[in-house]
Each structure stands twice: as structure tokens, then as C-alpha cells.
C-alpha angles and dihedrals in degrees: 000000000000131000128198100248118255090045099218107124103255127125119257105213081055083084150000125041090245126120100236116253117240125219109204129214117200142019107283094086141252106334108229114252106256091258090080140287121330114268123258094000112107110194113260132216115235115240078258096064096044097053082052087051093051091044090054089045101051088045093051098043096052092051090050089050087062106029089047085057097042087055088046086057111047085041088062094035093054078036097058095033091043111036101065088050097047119025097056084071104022096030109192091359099064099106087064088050089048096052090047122188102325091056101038091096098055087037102058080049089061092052090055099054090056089055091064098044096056099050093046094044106242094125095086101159110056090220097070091052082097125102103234090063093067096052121097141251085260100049095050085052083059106045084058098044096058095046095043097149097050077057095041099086090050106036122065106210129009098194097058092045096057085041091053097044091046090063081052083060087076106049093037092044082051097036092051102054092037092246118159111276124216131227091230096047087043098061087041085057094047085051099045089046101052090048090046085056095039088055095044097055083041093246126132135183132027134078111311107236103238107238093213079053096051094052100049096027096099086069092061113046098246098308103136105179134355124216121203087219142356101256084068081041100065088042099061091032117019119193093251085059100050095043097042112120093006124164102181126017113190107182126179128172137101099294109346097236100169090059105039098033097044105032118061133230091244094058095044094063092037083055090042091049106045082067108284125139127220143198109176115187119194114190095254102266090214097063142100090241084073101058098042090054084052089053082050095052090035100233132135121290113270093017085110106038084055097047090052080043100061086051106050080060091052099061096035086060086063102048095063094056090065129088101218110044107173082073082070120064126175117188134181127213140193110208121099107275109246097183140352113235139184113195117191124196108195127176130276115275127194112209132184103328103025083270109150117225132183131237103193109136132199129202111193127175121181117219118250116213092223097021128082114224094265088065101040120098121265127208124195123220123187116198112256101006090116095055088048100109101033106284125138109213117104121247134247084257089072103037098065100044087062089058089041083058096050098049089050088054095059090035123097123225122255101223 
């Protein structure tokens, strides 16, 4: 709070030229005379308010990413359904026939935003001078919904679709008037978002790529999230998930926990049988590399090599519940284990575009020397990301498989 100097009650304009001088109390900074604010002193943030403003920012990037290709999307979808029906009678007005009575409010609002757009130049690429470009997520919703049957061929499931697009209402409602984002609303909108994209290009299953991922991942060499441990990593990223739609699983580690702990026998051989192959290598329980990893964790002789043990018979349980066996290999090694790793092949996959797009995943975790792999730090790769955008430099993905192959090569069968 300020006080006039001299403190004794007078009035300062009663006497003197002199703009009167303020003490301040408190740690907001000098407070500005009431004539208006000080000269030559803009008010500043604290270090406080600007970490608030960057974590606004990174929360609300990251949902306009989203919600800016999901409108894309639809735009192109209700484009490419309701063009050919509508202009050959209506030409360009065909947007306006399409929307009938009950949008040609909203419709003739549209136009004149692009009225104005056009006079005052803000309309720099010719392909969004159309119509349907200055009309919102909404209203796109609206335009499907009331010429479902023109979408249904092509949509799976109309339900989930409004559902999904109804959790989008919050974050673009939020997004849209800079209003602050929350971490729980953001990762509803990131789901929301991935399964609106998956139904409108008819696919279903697998690990949504992560747009945000997709833009930046060429930086990072296909490392597309880190986890500080394994338990946020299964959260994020649970085995059924990783493994969902695989034609090939190629695992290596000291006893292959993640696998064999949280993914049970029955949907191993379901797995095994629906066509994936699998090579499966356990650090050898019987070496030295054993013992010296329990003198590492601290723990009693022999607790590990049972451990691995227990989970070499396992998997050789359920080995023998498949038909064809030679589809399920289970090696041991002797070397000391560097790193545990869980590489994926899935199939090939065209998204919007055509453009193919791979859904190989990698889950790599690197050995502590005092931490367990359920503490250790796991980092995911997904195939291609790092070529995305035109580098030449393999991945980590690749990377370790070719360590996972030269490991196999030095490695003996478990019969």
C-alpha cells in the first residue's frame, strides 16, 4: 500500500509542484501515482505467472492440435460424402442446399465471414475461399448427422462418433476462448480425438499415433513418450494395448516380467494362434550374469534365477498349447543383460491420405544398476516416426532389433 511522504495528513497537491513520492509495502512492486501508470515501467509478470502462462500454453496447444485435425477431417469427410449429391444441381451453392432450412442461418454466417475475409486478405491459400471451410466443428457434426445415410456406408458407428465428438465440446469450447485447460480434459480430448479419427477413416484397435507426436517426432529419433518407471508406463500404455493387432513380438531382458506378469497365458496363445510370431530371450538363470545382477539389487542368491525361472515355464506352458509350435521360440543368454525390450511389427496401416503409416512399436527399458525393471525408466519408439518428416537416420527402433538379433545369434534354445 502507498502513502503520500512526510505522513502528516496533508494533502499533497495543497502545496509543492512535485509529484508526490510513494513507499511500497509488499512484493507486488511500486503501485502507479493516481494520475495513471509509472513512465517508462510496463508491468512485469513474476517467474510464478509465467510458468502458469507456459503451462496453459503447452495444454492448450496440444488440444488445438487435435481438435484443428479432427475438424480437418470431418471438413474433408461431409466434402467428399456431400459434394458429388448437392453441387451438380446447387453448384457453389451447394453447402447452403445441403444445410436446408434449419442451417441456413448459420450458413449465411459462414458466407459472411468469408466476405470479410476476402476484402480484408486473410484468405492467403485459394483453396479455403469455399464455404464449407468457414463453418464450425458443430456444424459439420450437423451437416452428418442430418444425411446419415449419404455417411453410413462409410462410417462405422454413428453413436460413438456423436459421443466422441460431444467430449471434444469441452476443450474446443475452452481452446477457443483461452481459457485455462486441464490435465484431465486435455487427455479426454486426446482420446476423444484419436477414436473420432480412427472411426472416420473406418479403423478400429491399436495404439493411436499421437499427432503432436507425429509433427515433432523427426527431432527425436522415434521416441514418442518416456515414462520415469514402468508402473506410468502401463498406464499410459498397458501390454494388451501394445500387443493388440501384432504380427511378430521379438522380447529380450532378464526375465521378461511385463510380458509374463501382466499378460496372461490365455492371451499369449490366443495371440500366438491368431498368426504372431514370437522369440522370446530370458538372461540364462544358471549364469554368472544372474548373480552378479542379485549382488547389484541387493537381494538373496538364487531369488532371481527363480524368478527367471518361473517364467521360462510359463511360456513354455504355453508353448505346448499351440499347434504350431515352431511360431513360439524361447531362448536363454549369457551375457549381462544391458537393457529389457519389447519390439512389436504390426501390420501396415494407410491413413488420410493414403498415406501408409506404420504401427511397429518398441518398449525399451535401460538396467539400473540399484533399481529393479519396474523402476527403471522406459522409453517408447514407434517405427518410422523419425523419417517422418524426411530424415535418414534410422530410428531407435531399429537400432535395438539389431541388437535383439545379435544377441539371438549368440543365444541357445530352451527345448
Amino acid at each position: 500500500m502507498g502513502f503520500p511522504a512526510g505522513g502528516d495528513g496533508t494533502d499533497p497537491r495543497a502545496g509543492g509542484s512535485e509529484a508526490p513520492t510513494l513507499i511500497v509495502r509488499g512484493g507486488r512492486g511500486p503501485l502507479p501515482p493516481q494520475g495513471g501508470p509509472l513512465e517508462g515501467m510496463p508491468p512485469a509478470w513474476a517467474a510464478e505467472q509465467w510458468d502458469d502462462a507456459y503451462r496453459r500454453v503447452r495444454l492448450a496447444g496440444r488440444a488445438y492440435v487435435w481438435l484443428n485435425l479432427v475438424e480437418q477431417r470431418m471438413r474433408a469427410l461431409v466434402d467428399e460424402v456431400l459434394r458429388p449429391v448437392y453441387a451438380p444441381a446447387h453448384g457453389e451453392e451447394w453447402v447452403t442446399a445441403a444445410a436446408g432450412p434449419a442451417g441456413e442461418e448459420w450458413v449465411h454466417r459462414a458466407a459472411a465471414v468469408r466476405e470479410v475475409s476476402r476484402r480484408k486478405g486473410y484468405l492467403l491459400d485459394p483453396v479455403d475461399d469455399e464455404p464449407l471451410v468457414f463453418l464450425t466443428l458443430p456444424q459439420l457434426r450437423e451437416l452428418m448427422v442430418q444425411h446419415w445415410p449419404c455417411f453410413e456406408p462409410h462410417l462405422v458407428d454413428r453413436r460413438e462418433i456423436e459421443l466422441a465428438l460431444d467430449e471434444l465440446e469441452v476443450a474446443r469450447h475452452v481452446v477457443s476462448r483461452n481459457r485455462a485447460l486441464t490435465r484431465t480434459v486435455l487427455d479426454q480430448t486426446e482420446r476423444a480425438a484419436a477414436r473420432v479419427l480412427a472411426l472416420l477413416d473406418g479403423t478400429h484397435g491399436g495404439v493411436p499415433a499421437d499427432v503432436v507426436e507425429e509433427l515433432v517426432a523427426g527431432r527425436y529419433a522415434d521416441v514418442v513418450a518416456v515414462h520415469p518407471d514402468r508402473v506410468r508406463l502401463q498406464r499410459d500404455l498397458p501390454v494388451e494395448d501394445l500387443l493388440d493387432g501384432a504380427r511378430r513380438l521379438d522380447a529380450v531382458g532378464i526375465g521378461l516380467g511385463m510380458l509374463c506378469q501382466n499378460y496372461t497365458g490365455k492371451r499369449l496363445v490366443r495371440l500366438a494362434g491368431d498368426g504372431c510370431r514370437i522369440r522370446l530371450l530370458f538372461l540364462n538363470p544358471a549364469s554368472s550374469a544372474v548373480r552378479r545382477r542379485e549382488r547389484e539389487l541387493g537381494i538373496g542368491r538364487g531369488e532371481l534365477g527363480r524368478a527367471v525361472e518361473m517364467n521360462i515355464m510359463h511360456v513354455r506352458r504355453v508353448r505346448a498349447r499351440l499347434r504350431d509350435q515352431g511360431s513360439f521360440e524361447i531362448r536363454v543368454f549369457d551375457d549381462l543383460p544391458r537393457f529389457t525390450a519389447y519390439l512389436v511389427e504390426g501390420p501396415r496401416t494407410t491413413g488420410a491420405g493414403g498415406r501408409r503409416r506404420s504401427t511397429d512399436l518398441g518398449v525399451v527399458q535401460p538396467y539400473l544398476r540399484r533399481a529393479r525393471g519396474i523402476e527403471s525408466p522406459a522409453l517408447v519408439l514407434r517405427g518410422g516416426a523419425g523419417q517422418e518428416s524426411g530424415g535418414t537416420e534410422p530410428g531407435l527402433l531399429e537400432v535395438y532389433r539389431e541388437e535383439f538379433e545379435d544377441l539371438w545369434g549368440d543365444s541357445r534354445p530352451v527345448s
